[in-house]
C-alpha positions as YAML, in Angstrom:
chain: A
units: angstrom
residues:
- id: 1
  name: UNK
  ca: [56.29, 43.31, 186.95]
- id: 2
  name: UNK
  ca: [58.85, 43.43, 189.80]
- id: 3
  name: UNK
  ca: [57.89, 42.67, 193.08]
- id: 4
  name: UNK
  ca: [60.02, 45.24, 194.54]
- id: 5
  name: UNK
  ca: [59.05, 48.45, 192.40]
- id: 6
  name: UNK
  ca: [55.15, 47.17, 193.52]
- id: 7
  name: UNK
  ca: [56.28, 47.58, 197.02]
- id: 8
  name: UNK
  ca: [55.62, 51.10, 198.66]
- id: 9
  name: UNK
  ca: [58.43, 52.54, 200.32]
- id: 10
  name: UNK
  ca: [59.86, 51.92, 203.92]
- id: 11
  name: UNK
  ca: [59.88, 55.23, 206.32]
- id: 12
  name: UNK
  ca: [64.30, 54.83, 205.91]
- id: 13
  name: UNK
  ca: [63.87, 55.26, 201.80]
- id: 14
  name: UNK
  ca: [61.16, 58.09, 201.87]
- id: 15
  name: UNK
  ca: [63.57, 59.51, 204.23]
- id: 16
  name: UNK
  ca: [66.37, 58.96, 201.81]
- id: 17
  name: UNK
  ca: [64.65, 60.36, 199.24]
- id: 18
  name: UNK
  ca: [63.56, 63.59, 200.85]
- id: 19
  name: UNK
  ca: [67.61, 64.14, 202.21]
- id: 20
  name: UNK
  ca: [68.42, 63.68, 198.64]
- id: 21
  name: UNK
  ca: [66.11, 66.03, 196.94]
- id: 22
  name: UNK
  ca: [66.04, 68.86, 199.66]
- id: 23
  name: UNK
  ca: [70.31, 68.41, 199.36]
- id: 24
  name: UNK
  ca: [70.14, 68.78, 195.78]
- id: 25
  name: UNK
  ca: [67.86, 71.78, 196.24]
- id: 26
  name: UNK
  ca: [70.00, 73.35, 199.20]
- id: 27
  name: UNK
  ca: [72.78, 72.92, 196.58]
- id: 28
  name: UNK
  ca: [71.26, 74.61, 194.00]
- id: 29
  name: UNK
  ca: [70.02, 77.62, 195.89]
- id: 30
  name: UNK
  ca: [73.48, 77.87, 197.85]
- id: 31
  name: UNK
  ca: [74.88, 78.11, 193.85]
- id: 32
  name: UNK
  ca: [72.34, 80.98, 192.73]
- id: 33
  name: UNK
  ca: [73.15, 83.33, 195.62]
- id: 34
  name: UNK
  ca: [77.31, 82.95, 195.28]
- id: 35
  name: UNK
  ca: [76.49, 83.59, 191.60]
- id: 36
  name: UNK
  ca: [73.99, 86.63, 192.55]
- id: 37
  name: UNK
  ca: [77.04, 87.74, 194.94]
- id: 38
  name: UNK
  ca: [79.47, 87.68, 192.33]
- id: 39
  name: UNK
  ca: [77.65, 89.61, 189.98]
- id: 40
  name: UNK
  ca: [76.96, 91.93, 192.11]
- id: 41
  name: UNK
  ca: [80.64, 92.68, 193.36]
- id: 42
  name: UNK
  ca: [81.70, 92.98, 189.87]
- id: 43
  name: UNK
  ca: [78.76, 95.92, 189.19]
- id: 44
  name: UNK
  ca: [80.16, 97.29, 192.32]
- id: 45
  name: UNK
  ca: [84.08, 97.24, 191.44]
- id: 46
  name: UNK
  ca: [83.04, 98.26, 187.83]
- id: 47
  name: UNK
  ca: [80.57, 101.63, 189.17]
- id: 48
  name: UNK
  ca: [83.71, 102.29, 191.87]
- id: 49
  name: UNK
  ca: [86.30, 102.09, 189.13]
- id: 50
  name: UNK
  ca: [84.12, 104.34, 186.94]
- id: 51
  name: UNK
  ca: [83.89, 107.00, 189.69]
- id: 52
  name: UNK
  ca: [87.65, 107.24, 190.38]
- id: 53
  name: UNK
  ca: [88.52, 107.64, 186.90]
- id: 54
  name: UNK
  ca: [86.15, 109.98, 186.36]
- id: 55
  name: UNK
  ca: [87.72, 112.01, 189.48]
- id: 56
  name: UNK
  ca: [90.80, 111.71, 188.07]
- id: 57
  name: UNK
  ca: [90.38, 112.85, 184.98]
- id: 58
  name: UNK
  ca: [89.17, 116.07, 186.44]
- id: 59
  name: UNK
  ca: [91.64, 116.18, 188.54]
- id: 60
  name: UNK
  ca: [94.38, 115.58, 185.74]
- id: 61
  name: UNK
  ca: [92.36, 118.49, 183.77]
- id: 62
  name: UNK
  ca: [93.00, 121.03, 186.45]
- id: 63
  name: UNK
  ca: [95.21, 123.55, 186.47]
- id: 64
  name: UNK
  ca: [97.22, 122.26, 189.14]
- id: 65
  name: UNK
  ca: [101.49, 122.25, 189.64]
- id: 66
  name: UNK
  ca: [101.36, 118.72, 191.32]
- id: 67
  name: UNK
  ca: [98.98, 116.45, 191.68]
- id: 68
  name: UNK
  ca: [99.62, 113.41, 194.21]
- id: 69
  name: UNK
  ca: [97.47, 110.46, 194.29]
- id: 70
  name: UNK
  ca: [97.78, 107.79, 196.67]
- id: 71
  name: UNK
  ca: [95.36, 105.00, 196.61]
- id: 72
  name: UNK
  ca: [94.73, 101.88, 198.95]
- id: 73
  name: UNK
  ca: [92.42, 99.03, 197.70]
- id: 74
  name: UNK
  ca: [92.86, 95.39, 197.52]
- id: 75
  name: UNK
  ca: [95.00, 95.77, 195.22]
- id: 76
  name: UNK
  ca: [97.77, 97.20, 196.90]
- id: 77
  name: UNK
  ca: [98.67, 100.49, 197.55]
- id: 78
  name: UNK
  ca: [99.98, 102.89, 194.28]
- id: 79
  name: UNK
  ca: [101.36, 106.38, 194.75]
- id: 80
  name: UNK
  ca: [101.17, 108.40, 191.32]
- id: 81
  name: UNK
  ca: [102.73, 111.68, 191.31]
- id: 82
  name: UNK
  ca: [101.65, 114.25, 187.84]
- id: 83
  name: UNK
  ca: [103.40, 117.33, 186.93]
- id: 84
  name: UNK
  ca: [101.32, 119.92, 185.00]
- id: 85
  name: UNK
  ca: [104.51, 121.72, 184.32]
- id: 86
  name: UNK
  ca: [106.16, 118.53, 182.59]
- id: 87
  name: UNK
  ca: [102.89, 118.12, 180.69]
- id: 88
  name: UNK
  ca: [101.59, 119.45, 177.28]
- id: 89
  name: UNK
  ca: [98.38, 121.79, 177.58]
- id: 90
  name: UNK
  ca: [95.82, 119.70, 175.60]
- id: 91
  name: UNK
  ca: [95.80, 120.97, 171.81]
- id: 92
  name: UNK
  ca: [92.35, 121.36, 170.20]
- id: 93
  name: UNK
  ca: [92.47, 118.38, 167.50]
- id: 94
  name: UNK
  ca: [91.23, 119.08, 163.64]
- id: 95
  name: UNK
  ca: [90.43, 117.02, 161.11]
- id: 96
  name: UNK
  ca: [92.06, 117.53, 158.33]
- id: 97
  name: UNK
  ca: [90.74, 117.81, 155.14]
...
């Protein structure tokens, strides 16, 4: 057997050792809360995205003469401006036979 591995380690190596694991584990832990973080924002975005469509759509549905929408995200910034007049009522659709 080696005379070295029958040695028991100095106080510099169990040191070592303990930096080494407890960086590997500060590492790993750092790792699973950006990834928690980033799921999260992207459940966020998607329920935020879902809400203003939704709002829109009922907005769009209204009988209005003008609708103006200005939004302001990270994005940018988007102005959309929609006629009812210049628009089609919706038509009831029907299969046909």
């Amino acid at each position: 057997m080696n005379e070295a591995l029958a040695q028991p380690l100095t106080d510099y190596q169990v040191m070592a050792v303990v930096v080494a694991v407890a960086g590997v584990v500060g590492g790993l832990v750092r790792a699973c809360v950006a990834y928690r973080a980033r799921i999260h924002e992207a459940r966020e975005a998607t329920t935020r995205t879902t809400a203003r469509v939704t709002w829109l759509i009922r907005i769009t549905e209204a009988d209005h003469d003008l609708v103006r929408i200005v939004e302001r995200d990270r994005d940018g910034h988007r102005e959309v401006e929609l006629s009812g007049r210049d628009m089609p009522k919706s038509v009831g659709t029907g299969e046909a036979a």
